[in-house]
Residue, then its C-alpha position, 0 to 999 in steps of 0.5 A: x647259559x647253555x649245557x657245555x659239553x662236547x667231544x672230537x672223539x666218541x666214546x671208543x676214541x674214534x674220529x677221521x683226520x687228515x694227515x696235514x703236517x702241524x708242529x709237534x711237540x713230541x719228545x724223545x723216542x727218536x730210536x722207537x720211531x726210526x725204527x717203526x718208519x723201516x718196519x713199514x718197508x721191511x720185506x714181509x713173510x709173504x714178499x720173501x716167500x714170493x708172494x703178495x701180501x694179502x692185507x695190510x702191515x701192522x706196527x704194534x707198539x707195546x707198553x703200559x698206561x702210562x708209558x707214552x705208547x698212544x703218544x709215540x703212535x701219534x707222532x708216527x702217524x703224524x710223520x707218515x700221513x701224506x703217505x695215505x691219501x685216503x686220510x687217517x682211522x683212529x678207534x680206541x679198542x678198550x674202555x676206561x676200565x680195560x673192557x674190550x670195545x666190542x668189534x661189531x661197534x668199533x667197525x660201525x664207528x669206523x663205517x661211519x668215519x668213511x661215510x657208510x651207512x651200515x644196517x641197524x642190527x647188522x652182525x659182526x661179520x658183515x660190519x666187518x667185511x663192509x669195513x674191509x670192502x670199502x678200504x679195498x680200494x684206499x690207501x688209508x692209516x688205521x690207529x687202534x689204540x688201547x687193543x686188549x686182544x689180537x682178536x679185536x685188531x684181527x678183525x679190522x685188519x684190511x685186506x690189502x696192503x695199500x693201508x697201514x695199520x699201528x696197534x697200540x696195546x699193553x703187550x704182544x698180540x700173538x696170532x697176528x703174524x709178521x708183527x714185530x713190537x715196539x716195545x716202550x720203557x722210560x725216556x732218554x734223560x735229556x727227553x725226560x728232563x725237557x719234559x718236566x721243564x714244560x710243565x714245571x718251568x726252566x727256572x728251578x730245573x736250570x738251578x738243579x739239573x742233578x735234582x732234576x735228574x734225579x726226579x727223572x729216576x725215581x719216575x722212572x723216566x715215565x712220561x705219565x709220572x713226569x707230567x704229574x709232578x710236572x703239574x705238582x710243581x708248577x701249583x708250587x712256585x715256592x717248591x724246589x725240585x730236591x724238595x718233590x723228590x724227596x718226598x717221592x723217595x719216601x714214597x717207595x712202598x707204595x708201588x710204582x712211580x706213576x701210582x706214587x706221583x698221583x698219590x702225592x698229587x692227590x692228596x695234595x688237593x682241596x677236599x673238593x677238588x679231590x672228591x670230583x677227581x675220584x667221582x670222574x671214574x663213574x663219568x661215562x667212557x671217561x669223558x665229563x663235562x662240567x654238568x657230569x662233573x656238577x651232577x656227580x659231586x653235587x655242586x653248581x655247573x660253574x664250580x664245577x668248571x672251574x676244578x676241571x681246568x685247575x684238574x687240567x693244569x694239574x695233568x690229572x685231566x685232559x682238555x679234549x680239543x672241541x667247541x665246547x668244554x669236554x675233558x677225559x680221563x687219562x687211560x693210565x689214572x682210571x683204575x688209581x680213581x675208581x680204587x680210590x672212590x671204591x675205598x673213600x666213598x661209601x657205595x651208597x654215596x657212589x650210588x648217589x653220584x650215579x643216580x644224580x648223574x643219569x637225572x641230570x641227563x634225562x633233564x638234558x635230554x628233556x630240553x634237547x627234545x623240547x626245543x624242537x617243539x616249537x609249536x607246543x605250548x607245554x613243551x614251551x611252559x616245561x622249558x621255561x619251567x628248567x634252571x637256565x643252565x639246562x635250556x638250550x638258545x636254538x635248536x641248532x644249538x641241541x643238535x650240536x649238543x646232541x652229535x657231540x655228546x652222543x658217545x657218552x650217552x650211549x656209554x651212559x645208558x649201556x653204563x645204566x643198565x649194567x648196572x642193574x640197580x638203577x633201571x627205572x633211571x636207566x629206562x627215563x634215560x633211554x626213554x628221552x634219547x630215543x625221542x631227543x635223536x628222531x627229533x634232531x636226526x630223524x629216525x632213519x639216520x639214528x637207526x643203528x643207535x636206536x637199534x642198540x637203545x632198544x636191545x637194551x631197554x629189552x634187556x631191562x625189561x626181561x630184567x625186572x619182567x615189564x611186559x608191556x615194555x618188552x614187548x615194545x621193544x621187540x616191536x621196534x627192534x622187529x621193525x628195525x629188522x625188517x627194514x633192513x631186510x632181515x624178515x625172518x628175524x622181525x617175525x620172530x621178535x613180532x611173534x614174541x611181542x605178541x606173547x608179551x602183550x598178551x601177558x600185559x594185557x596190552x590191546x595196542x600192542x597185541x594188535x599192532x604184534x598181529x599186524x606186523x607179524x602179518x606183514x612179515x608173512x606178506x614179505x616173505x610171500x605167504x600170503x595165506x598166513x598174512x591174511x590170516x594175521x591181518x584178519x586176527x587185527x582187525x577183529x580186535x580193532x572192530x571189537x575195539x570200534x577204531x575205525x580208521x584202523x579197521x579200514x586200513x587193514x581191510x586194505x592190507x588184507x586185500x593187498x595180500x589177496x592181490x598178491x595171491x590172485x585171489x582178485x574177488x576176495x580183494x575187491x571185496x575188501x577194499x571196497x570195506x576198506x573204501x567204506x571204512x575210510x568215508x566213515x571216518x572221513x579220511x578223504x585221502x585214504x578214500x581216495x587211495x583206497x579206490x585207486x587201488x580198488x581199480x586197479x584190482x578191478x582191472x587185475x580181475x577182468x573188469x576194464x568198465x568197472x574200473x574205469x567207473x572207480x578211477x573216475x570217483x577216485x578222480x574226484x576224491x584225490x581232488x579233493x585231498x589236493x593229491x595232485x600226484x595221486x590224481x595224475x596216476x590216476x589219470x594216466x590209469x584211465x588212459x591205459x583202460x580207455x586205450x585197452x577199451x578202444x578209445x585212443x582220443x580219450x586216452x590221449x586227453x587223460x595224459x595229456x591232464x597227467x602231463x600237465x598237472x605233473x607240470x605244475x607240481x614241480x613249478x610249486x614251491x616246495x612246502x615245508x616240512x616232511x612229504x607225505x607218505x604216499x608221495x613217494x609213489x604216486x602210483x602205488x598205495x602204501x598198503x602197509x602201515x605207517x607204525x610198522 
């Protein structure tokens, strides 16, 4: 058995849908949704004032958790769909417990959905305006649900009036203008009454439509009401309709009908059955699976399962449509249950669920990651060392596991180190994501995740000063930064990162603050101070006898001489740096070391000695089987046999480039990543491979 979890949605509610037309089983609000579908054509502000609109119509539909609002925004999408080619947008703007979705990770989400990649790190406003410029040109709906402000809605809105947007919130959002709300009470009776039939079963509804009726009025007509006793009454074959409101009816001081229904229903449960249900409001972004619910309450994953479908049946869950078992918490129940395991469950209890919840996931993420080491005998030995309910069958399988529950871990480490008082789990958790996603996704493609990881692993280590740990997090979000362009800001976070590792006393991490920082000097153009900061490392990397980095940041200080035109300095540099990689014997950093020389060499009026090193970088590159490496070489003693005035040499060494170019890409292609410097067979990565 393999970890069940899954998702169609992530955690802020978000997925892409085509409009396709499919049967619904939406009841009532027939006035509510005539209503909307003429708000879509009404004349706008600006069309009466003779102008354009510049953005698109939206349609606010108000009401309270519970009232069927997201249920009617659907069934209007559903309706108008075929209209927008360009396919349908949902994201849900607030979490389970009402805290607003921040704009910056909804427009992420939603840049996902259309398949664009947005930067790691990028702030609000340009995710935004990306979300903006790629609906510039579609005719797309967008669903906010569960909006807790204008701002959020505002700031998604696209700029033109080929798209729909339909909002969702509790009530007006007043800064948007031109927005009329559709706002939401009870179900006409003859809609409530077929509600409560659906669940509960035509028989006894038929024999007493009055009770029927009159159970349609104390809840108020509210759908959520309706479903729960609906539920209540279809786990009791024997109960009549008179009998279930009756009972409500004696319910009257304790508030509204939906909070009166689920206490029925609650308490209703076994012991069991009840302490999960009010421990699901800890599940992260509100959705579990049956190893969040087995954690949390402390019994077996197939126990586990089974009170979830019976919660389902019940109406006190929703089965989320995914390949696996994955169930969510309804929006309008979240607040009824954490009340409830605030007051039944003593905090230290709770603090129990949550710490038995986070190791269960470590674990998980553990034999996600070790799946993929195949060719690790102690990953292997630590697999076989795990329950059977924790293993995966295939990499594939983890992967699968990984993308779908990949809204919930975030929620889970954001959701971990709020907390405060779980940080060592918190940092485990962190700790396994980032290695569990760059094994399955590769670090590039889980880049913005990655790059929220580590804002929060910093945060925890400003937390509880940890200074080796925050200063390897300012190291990867640096790198992160500069990868995206954002150079000055790296070389903040990689100066701060040396001031860290030099209060842990961490060698690594100071020489690695160095070099980066150094690099961030070099993008920037200032090459003085980059060989400055290269110089710095490579003193504590001679002082430490690593060799190999000590050869390679002779060849990032020769690279900024380059940059400067300071070619003698270069020389002599890499000419170290040459020297540093024989030594350790490095046969392909020798030889991309003496392309490099060469090409200095050149650069500095010396076409003889030049062509001196391209032939022993020749014979080196061979020897690496570098076949691109030897081919540029080839092609580089070509144009220095030409400038020398030997066009028959020349015409020889191109002729070699050509043909081992050629048979390079008649080879099978290996498995497994290229290397480095494939990529640019004609330039030597100076840079390193950590930054």
């Amino acid at each position: 058995m393999w970890p069940v979890a899954d998702q169609a949605v992530d955690a802020d509610g978000l997925r892409m849908a085509e409009g396709a037309a499919h049967e619904s089983r939406f009841l009532g609000r027939a006035r509510e949704l005539k209503e909307l579908r003429a708000d879509i054509e009404r004349a706008g502000l600006d069309t009466l004032a003779g102008r354009k609109a510049p953005r698109a119509r939206v349609l606010l539909i108000a009401g309270r958790p519970g009232s069927g609002r997201t249920a009617l925004a659907e069934e209007l999408v559903r309706q108008v769909a075929g209209a927008y080619p360009d396919g349908v947008l949902r994201a849900r703007l607030s979490e389970p417990d009402g805290t607003p979705v921040p704009v910056e990770r909804t427009a992420r989400e939603l840049l996902t959905a259309l398949d664009r990649q947005a930067p790691a790190g990028a702030a609000e406003d340009d995710l935004t305006a990306a979300f903006r410029e790629a609906l510039a040109d579609r005719r797309a709906l967008l669903l906010l649900d569960d909006a807790a402000d204008a701002g959020q809605v505002d700031a998604l809105l696209p700029d033109t009036p080929d798209c729909l947007v339909v909002a969702v919130a509790r009530g007006p959002l007043t800064g948007i203008t031109d927005v009329r709300p559709c706002t939401l009470g009870g179900l006409d009776t003859k809609s409530a009454v077929e509600l409560l039939t659906r669940h509960a079963g035509s028989v006894r509804i038929t024999v007493d439509p009055r009770a029927a009726e009159s159970l349609v009025e104390i809840c108020q007509a509210q759908p959520a009401a309706l479903t729960l006793a609906g539920g209540w009454l279809a786990a009791r074959p024997k109960a009549t309709v008179a009998d279930l409101a009756k009972q409500l009816s004696a319910r009257d001081d304790e508030g509204g009908p939906l909070r009166r229904v689920f206490r029925l229903a609650y308490t209703s449960l076994p012991g069991p059955a009840a302490r999960i249900l009010r421990l699901l409001s800890l599940a992260p972004a509100g959705l579990a699976d049956p190893h969040t619910a087995s954690a949390l309450a402390g019994c077996s994953v197939d126990a586990a399962r089974a009170t979830l479908d019976d919660l389902v049946a019940l109406g006190l869950l929703h089965a989320v449509d995914s390949p696996l078992p994955q169930y969510a918490v309804p929006g309008c129940l979240h607040p009824l249950l954490r009340t409830l395991a605030e007051t039944q469950d003593r905090p230290a209890e709770l603090q129990l669920a949550r710490a038995r919840m986070l190791e269960r996931t470590v674990r998980l993420l553990q034999s996600c990651r070790a799946i993929t080491e195949t060719d690790s005998p102690r990953a292997h030995a630590r697999l076989l060392g795990m329950p059977r309910s924790l293993r995966f069958p295939h990499p594939r399988a983890a992967a699968e596991w990984l993308r779908i529950r990949r809204p919930a871990l975030l929620a889970a480490a954001r959701l971990a180190v709020a907390d405060g008082e779980l940080d060592t789990l918190a940092r485990r958790l962190m700790s396994q994501l980032v290695r569990a996603m760059a094994a399955h996704f590769g670090t590039e493609a889980a880049a913005p995740d990655l790059y929220g990881i580590h804002r929060l692993v910093l945060d925890v280590a400003e937390r509880r000063n940890l200074p080796r740990e925050k200063a390897a997090a300012l190291l990867n979000l640096g790198d992160l930064d500069a990868r995206t362009g954002r150079t000055a800001d790296a070389l903040a976070r990689y100066r701060a990162a040396l001031d860290a590792g030099r209060e842990a006393d961490d060698p690594y991490a100071t020489g690695r603050a160095m070099e980066s920082v150094g690099g961030a000097h070099l993008e920037l153009g200032d090459y003085d101070r980059a060989a400055d900061w290269f110089g710095r490392a490579l003193v504590q990397r001679l002082a430490r006898d690593e060799r190999a980095d000590a050869a390679r940041l002779y060849g990032r200080i020769a690279a900024a001489h380059t940059y400067a035109g300071r070619y003698g300095e270069a020389v002599r540099n890499w000419r170290a740096a040459v020297a540093g990689h024989r030594r350790t014997g490095d046969v392909a950093a020798h030889a991309r070391a003496l392309s490099e020389l060469a090409r200095v060499q050149e650069y500095a009026g010396h076409p003889e000695e030049s062509l001196l090193t391209c032939h022993e970088a020749v014979e080196w590159a061979r020897r690496a089987e570098d076949v691109r490496l030897q081919a540029a070489l080839h092609l580089r003693l070509a144009d220095t046999l030409e400038h020398l005035g030997d066009p028959t040499a020349a015409h020889l060494h191109r002729s070699a480039a050509r043909r081992m170019l050629g048979e390079e890409r008649q080879e099978p292609q290996k498995d497994g990543p290229e290397p480095e410097h494939a990529a640019n067979a004609c330039e030597i990565r100076s840079t390193s491979a950590e930054d």
